[in-house]
GUGULO-312555 format. One line per 2 residues: number of its first residue (from 1); for each residue x, y negated, z of C-alpha. Coordinates in nm, 2 decimals. Example, Ala and Ser with C-alpha at 12.3 -4.5 7.8 and 13.67 -1.06 7.14 Angstrom:
REM GUGULO-312555
1	1.23 0.45 0.78; 1.37 0.11 0.71
//
This chain:
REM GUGULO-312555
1	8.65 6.32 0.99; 8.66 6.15 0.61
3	8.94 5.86 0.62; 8.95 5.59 0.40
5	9.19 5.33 0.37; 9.23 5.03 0.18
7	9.52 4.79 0.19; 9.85 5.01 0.09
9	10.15 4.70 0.21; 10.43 4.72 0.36
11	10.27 4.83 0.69; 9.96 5.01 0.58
13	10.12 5.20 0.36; 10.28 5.40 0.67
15	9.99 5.42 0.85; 9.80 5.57 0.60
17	10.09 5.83 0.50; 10.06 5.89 0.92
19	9.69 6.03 0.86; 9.71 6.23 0.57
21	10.00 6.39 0.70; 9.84 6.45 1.03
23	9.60 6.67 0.84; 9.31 6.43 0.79
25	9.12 6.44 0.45; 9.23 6.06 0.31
27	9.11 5.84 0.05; 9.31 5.54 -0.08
29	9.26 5.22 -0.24; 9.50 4.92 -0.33
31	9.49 4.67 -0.58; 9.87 4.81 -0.68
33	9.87 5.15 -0.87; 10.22 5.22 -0.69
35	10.11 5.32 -0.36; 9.82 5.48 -0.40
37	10.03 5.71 -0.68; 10.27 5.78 -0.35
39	9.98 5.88 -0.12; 9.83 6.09 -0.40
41	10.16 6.27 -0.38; 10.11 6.34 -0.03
43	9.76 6.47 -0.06; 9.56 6.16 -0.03
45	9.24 6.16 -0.32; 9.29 5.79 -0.52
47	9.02 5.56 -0.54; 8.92 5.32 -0.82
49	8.76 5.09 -0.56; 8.67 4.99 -0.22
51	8.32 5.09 -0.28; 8.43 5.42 -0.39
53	8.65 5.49 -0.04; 8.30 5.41 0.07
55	8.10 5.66 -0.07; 8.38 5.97 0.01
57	8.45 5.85 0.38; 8.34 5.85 0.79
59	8.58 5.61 0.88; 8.70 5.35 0.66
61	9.01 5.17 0.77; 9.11 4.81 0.62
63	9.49 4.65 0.62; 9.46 4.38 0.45
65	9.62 4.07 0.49; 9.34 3.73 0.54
67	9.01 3.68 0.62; 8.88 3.61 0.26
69	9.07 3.98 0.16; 8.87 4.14 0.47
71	8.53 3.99 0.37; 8.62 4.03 -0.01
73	8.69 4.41 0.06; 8.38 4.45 0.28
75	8.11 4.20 0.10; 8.21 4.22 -0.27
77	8.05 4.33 -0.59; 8.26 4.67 -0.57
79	8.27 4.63 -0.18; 8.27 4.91 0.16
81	7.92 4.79 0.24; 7.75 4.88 -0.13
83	7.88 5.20 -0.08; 7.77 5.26 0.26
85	7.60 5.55 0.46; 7.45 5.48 0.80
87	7.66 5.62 1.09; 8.00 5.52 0.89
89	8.24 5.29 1.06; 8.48 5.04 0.93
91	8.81 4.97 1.11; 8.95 4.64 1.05
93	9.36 4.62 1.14; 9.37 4.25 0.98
95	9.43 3.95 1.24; 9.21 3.73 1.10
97	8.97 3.48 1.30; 8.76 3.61 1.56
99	8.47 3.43 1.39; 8.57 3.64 1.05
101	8.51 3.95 1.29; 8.23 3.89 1.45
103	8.06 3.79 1.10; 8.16 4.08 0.97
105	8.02 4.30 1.20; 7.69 4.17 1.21
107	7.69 4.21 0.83; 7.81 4.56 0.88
109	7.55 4.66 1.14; 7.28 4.47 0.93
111	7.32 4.81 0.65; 7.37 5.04 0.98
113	7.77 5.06 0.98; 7.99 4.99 1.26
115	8.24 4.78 1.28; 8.55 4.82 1.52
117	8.79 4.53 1.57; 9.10 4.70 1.58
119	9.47 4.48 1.49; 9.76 4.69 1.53
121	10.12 4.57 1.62; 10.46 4.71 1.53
123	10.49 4.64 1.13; 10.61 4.90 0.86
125	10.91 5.05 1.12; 10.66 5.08 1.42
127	10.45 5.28 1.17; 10.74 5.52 1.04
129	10.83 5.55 1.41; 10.48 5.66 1.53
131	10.51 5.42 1.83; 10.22 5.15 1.72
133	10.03 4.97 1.94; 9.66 4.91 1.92
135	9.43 4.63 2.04; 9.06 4.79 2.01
137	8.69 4.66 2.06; 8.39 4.73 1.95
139	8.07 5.02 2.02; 8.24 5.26 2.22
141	8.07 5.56 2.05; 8.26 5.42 1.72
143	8.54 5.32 1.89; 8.61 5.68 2.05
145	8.58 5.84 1.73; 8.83 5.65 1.56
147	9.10 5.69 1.85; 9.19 6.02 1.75
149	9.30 5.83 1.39; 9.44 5.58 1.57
151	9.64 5.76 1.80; 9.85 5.96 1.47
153	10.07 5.64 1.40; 10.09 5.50 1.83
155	10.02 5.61 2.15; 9.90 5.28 2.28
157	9.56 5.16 2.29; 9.47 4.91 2.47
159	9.05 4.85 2.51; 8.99 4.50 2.49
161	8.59 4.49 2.49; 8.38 4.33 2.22
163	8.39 4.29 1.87; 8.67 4.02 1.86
165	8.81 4.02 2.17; 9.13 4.23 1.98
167	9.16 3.97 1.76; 9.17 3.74 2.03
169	9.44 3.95 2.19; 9.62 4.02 1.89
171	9.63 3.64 1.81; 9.77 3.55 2.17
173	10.01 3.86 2.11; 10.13 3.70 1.75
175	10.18 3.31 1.96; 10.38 3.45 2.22
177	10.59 3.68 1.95; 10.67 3.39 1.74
179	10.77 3.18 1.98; 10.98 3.46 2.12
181	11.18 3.41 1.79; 11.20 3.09 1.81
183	11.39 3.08 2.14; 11.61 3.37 2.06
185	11.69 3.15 1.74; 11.78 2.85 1.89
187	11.95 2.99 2.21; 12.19 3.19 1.95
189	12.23 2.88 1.69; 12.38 2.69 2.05
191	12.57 2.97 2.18; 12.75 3.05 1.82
193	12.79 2.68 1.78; 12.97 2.66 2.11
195	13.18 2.94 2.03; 13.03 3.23 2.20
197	12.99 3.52 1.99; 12.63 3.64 1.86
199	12.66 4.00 2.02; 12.80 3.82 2.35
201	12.53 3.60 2.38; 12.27 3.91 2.29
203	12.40 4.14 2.57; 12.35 3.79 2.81
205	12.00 3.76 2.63; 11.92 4.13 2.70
207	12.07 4.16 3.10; 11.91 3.83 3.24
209	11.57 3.65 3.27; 11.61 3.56 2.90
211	11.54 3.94 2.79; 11.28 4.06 2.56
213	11.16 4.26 2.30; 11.22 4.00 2.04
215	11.60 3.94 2.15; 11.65 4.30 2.23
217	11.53 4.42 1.85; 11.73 4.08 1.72
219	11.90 4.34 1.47; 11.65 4.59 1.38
221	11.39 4.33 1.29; 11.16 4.41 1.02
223	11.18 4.12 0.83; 11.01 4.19 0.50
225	10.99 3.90 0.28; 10.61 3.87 0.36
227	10.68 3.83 0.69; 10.68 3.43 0.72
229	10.32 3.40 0.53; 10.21 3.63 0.77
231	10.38 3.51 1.11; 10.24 3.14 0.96
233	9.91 3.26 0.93; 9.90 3.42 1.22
235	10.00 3.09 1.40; 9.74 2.88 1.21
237	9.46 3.12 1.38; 9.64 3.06 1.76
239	9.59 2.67 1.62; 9.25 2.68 1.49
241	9.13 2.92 1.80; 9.33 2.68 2.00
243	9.11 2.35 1.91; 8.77 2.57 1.92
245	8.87 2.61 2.30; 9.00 2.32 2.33
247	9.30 2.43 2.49; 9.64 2.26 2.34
249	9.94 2.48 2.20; 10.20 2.26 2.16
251	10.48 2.57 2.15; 10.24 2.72 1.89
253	10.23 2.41 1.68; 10.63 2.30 1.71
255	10.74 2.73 1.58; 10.47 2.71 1.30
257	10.66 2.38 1.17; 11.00 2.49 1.24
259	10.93 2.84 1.11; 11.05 2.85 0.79
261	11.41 2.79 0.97; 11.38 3.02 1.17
263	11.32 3.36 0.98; 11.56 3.28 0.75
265	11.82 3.25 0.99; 11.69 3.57 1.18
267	11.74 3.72 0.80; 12.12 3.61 0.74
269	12.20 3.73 1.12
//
C-alpha cells in the first residue's frame, strides 16, 4: 500500500516517520518545508501539495489540527479529492466535529473515496514510543486495510462503528483528559500550599482512588506549547456536541475557562 500523509506537527510528524520506517512507500505534505525535508531524509517522496499526495497514494492520512484545515486539505483548489482515484481512502486523525466528519465523507464517497474516521491519542511521545491508541470507524473493507498502517505507531484500536462515532469517542476521551488535569492541578496546588510535598502528594495520587493516567504521567507530560489551543478546542467540541444533545457539561465548561491556569502550572511543575 501507497501512504500519504499530510499534516507534519508535533504529533504527525512521528507517525509518519513510524510508516516509512516500517517499510511503507510514503508521501508527505506540510505547509512547513522543515519536516517534510526530515521525512525526505528518511525515504519519504516530498510533495508540493495535498492534491499531489493524492495522485501517488492508496491511503491518504490527514493530521491536521481544525475542521476548516480538514475540509481545506480535502475540498480545496489543490485538495485530496481533485486528485482522487476511486478505491483510495482518506484517514482523518483530526478531532474535529462529528458533523465536519460525516460531511466529509459524504463528499468523499460522492468522487468514490472512502473516508475512515480515525483520531488517535497519545501526542508526539506516544508516537515515538509506538504505544498509540486508535479510535476507528468507518466501511470496514477500508477500515481493515488501513489497520495494518495504523497498527506501526500503536497496538490499540478500538472499533467504534460509523463514520463519526471516533470522533465522538475521541471527544468524550479529550473531556474526561482535561478534566483529569484539572483535578490533578488543583489537588497538588492544595497539598503544596498546605505543606505537603508535590512528589508526596503524587505517590498518594498514584496508590489511592485518586490514581490515573493523568496524575501518574504528571512529570513526563507532553506539553508542547500548542498544547492549550488544542486541549481548548477540543473542549469547545465536548460543549458544542454537548448543546446538540442537550446534555449539560458543567465540568467541561468550568476546565475550558480555567484552562489557561492550569497548563501553565502543569508546565512550571
Amino acid at each position: 500500500m501507497k501512504v500519504g500523509f499530510i499534516g507534519l506537527g508535533f504529533q504527525g510528524k512521528p507517525l509518519a516517520r513510524n510508516i516509512v520506517e516500517a517499510g511503507y512507500p510514503l508521501i508527505v505534505y506540510d505547509v512547513r518545508d522543515e519536516p517534510v525535508r526530515e521525512l525526505a531524509v528518511l525515504g519519504a517522496a516530498a510533495a508540493t501539495s495535498p492534491a499531489h499526495v493524492a495522485a501517488d497514494s492508496d491511503l491518504v492520512i490527514i493530521c491536521v489540527v481544525d475542521d476548516a484545515q480538514v475540509m481545506g486539505v480535502l475540498t480545496g483548489e489543490d485538495g485530496v479529492l481533485s486528485a482522487a482515484r476511486s478505491g483510495m481512502i482518506v484517514a482523518v486523525h483530526s478531532t474535529i466535529l462529528p458533523e465536519t466528519m460525516t460531511r466529509a465523507a459524504r463528499i468523499a464517497q460522492a468522487a468514490g473515496v472512502s473516508l475512515v474516521d480515525a483520531p488517535v491519542s497519545g501526542s508526539a511521545k506516544g508516537a515515538e514510543d509506538k504505544t498509540m491508541s486508535y479510535m476507528v470507524g468507518g466501511p470496514p473493507e477500508a477500515v481493515e486495510a488501513c489497520l495494518p498502517v495504523f497498527r506501526v505507531s500503536g497496538p490499540t484500536v478500538t472499533l467504534t462503528g460509523d463514520v463519526g462515532t471516533a470522533t465522538v469517542a475521541k471527544i468524550a476521551h479529550q473531556l474526561v483528559c482535561c478534566v483529569n488535569m484539572m483535578a490533578v492541578a488543583e489537588g497538588l496546588r492544595l497539598g503544596v500550599a498546605a505543606g505537603v510535598s508535590r512528589d508526596v502528594l503524587l505517590d498518594v495520587f498514584h496508590a489511592g482512588f485518586a490514581q490515573s493516567r493523568a496524575a501518574d504521567l504528571w512529570s513526563q507530560l507532553d506539553l508542547h506549547p500548542r498544547a492549550t489551543p488544542i486541549f481548548d478546542k477540543d473542549l469547545r467540541a465536548a460543549l458544542t456536541l454537548g448543546d446538540e444533545m442537550d446534555v449539560g457539561l458543567p465540568g467541561a465548561a468550568l476546565c475550558k475557562q480555567v484552562l489557561q491556569d492550569i497548563l501553565p502550572r502543569i508546565e512550571k511543575e
